[in-house]
C-alpha positions in Angstrom: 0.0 0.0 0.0 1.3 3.3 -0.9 1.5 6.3 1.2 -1.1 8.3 -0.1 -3.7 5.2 -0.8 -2.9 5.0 3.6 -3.9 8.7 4.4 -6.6 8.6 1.7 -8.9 5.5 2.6 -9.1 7.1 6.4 -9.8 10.5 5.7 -12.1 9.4 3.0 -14.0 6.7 5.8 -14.2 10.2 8.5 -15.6 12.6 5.7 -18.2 9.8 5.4 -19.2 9.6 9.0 -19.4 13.5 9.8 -21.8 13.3 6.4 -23.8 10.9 8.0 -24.2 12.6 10.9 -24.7 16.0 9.9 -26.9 15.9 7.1 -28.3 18.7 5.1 -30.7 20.7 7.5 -33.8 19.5 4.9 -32.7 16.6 5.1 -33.2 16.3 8.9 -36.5 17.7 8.7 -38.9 15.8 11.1 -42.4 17.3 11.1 -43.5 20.9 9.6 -46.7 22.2 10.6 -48.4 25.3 8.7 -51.1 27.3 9.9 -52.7 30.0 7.6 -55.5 32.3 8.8 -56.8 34.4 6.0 -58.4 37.5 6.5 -62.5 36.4 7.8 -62.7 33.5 5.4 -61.3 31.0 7.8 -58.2 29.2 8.8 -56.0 25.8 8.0 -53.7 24.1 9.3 -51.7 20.9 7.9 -49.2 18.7 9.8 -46.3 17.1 7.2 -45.1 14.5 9.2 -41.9 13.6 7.0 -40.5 10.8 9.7 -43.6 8.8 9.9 -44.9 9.7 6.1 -48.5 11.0 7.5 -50.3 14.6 6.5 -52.8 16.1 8.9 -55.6 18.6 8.6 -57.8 20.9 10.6 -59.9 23.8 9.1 -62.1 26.1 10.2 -64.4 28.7 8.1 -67.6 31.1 8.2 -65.7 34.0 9.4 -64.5 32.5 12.6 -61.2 30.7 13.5 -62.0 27.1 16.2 -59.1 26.5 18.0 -57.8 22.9 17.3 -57.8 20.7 20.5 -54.2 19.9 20.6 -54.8 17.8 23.6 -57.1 15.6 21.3 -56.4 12.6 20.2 -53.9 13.3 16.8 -53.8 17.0 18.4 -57.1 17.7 17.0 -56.1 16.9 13.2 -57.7 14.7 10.7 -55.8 12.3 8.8 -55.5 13.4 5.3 -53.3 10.9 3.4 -49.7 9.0 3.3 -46.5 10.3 1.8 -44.3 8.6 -0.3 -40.8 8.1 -0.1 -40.3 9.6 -4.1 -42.6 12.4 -3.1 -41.0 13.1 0.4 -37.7 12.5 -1.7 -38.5 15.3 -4.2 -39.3 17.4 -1.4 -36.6 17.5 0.8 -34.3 18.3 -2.7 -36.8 21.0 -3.0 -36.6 22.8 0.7 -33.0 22.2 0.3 -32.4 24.6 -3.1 -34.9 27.1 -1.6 -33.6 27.7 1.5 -36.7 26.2 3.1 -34.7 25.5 6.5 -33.0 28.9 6.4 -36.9 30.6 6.8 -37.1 32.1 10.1 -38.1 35.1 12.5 -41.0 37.4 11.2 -41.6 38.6 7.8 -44.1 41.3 7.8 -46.3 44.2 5.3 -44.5 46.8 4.8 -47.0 49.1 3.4 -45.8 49.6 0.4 -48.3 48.0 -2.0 -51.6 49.2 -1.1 -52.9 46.3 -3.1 -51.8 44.0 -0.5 -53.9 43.9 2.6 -55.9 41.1 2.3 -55.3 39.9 5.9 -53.2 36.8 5.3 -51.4 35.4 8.7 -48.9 32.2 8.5 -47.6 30.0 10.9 -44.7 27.6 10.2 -43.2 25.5 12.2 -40.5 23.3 11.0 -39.2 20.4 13.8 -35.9 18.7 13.0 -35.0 15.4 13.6 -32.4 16.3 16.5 -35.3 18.1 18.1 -34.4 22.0 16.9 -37.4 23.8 15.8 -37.5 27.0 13.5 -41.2 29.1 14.1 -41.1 31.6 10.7 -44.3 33.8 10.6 -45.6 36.3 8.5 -48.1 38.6 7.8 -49.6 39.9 4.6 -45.9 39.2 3.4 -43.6 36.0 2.6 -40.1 34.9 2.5 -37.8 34.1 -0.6 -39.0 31.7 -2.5 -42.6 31.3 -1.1 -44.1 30.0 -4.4 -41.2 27.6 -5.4 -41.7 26.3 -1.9 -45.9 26.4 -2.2 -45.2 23.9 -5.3 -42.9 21.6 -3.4 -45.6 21.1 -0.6 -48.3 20.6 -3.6 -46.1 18.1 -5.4 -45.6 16.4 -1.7 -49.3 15.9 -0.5 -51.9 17.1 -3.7 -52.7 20.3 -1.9 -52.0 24.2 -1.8 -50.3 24.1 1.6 -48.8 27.7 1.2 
């Protein structure tokens, strides 16, 4: 064996473990709730549970927001469908060119558009596999790359999540 094949294999066998245990942040994306309450048409919110490949609803309309019961059984959601792996796949290569896990603190209106004030208020919550938790929010204004992002979560469970 020649010197370099001796350095080479080891460093090559460590780069591989510290991959493995850091991954990509989207990667170690757990569970991502959303919450949207929109103006006096209602409110939804959705739980993308990426570890156990579940989505979860609750929605409320008629002008008037009903809290969810989060000490209900399934914290008040309704089961809305599985996720497959190619489609949870897709999506974590998604969140990961967009920045998805980089979304956080408050983006808000600005008044500069008086066109937009319809009233729009998100919630996200994004929970990591090592138990970390981003909380982004907004009002009536949206981080980078909002639609690309409202895509992935359509091409993920069939509805407009953002």
């Amino acid at each position: 064996m020649n010197l370099k094949a001796f350095f080479t294999m080891p460093l090559a066998f460590i780069m591989m473990l510290v991959s493995l245990a850091f991954p990509p942040k989207a990667e170690g994306i757990a569970v991502i709730y959303v919450h949207h309450i929109i103006g006096l048409v209602g409110s939804r919110e959705y739980k993308i549970d990426l570890a156990r490949k579940n989505l979860w609803e609750y929605s409320s309309s008629g002008g008037s927001y009903w809290s969810r019961e989060t000490k209900a059984p399934f914290e008040g959601f309704r089961f809305a469908g599985r996720l497959t792996d190619e489609k949870i796949a897709a999506f974590r290569t998604a969140a990961e060119e967009y920045g998805f896990d980089t979304w956080e603190g408050k983006y808000e209106y600005d008044g500069s558009d008086p066109i937009v004030a319809d009233g729009t208020t998100w919630f996200v919550d994004i929970i990591f596999a090592d138990g970390t938790r981003k909380n982004p929010t907004g009002y009536c204004a949206w981080p980078d790359h909002w639609a690309e992002m409202g895509q992935a979560f359509e091409a993920l469970t069939g509805l407009r999540i953002l």
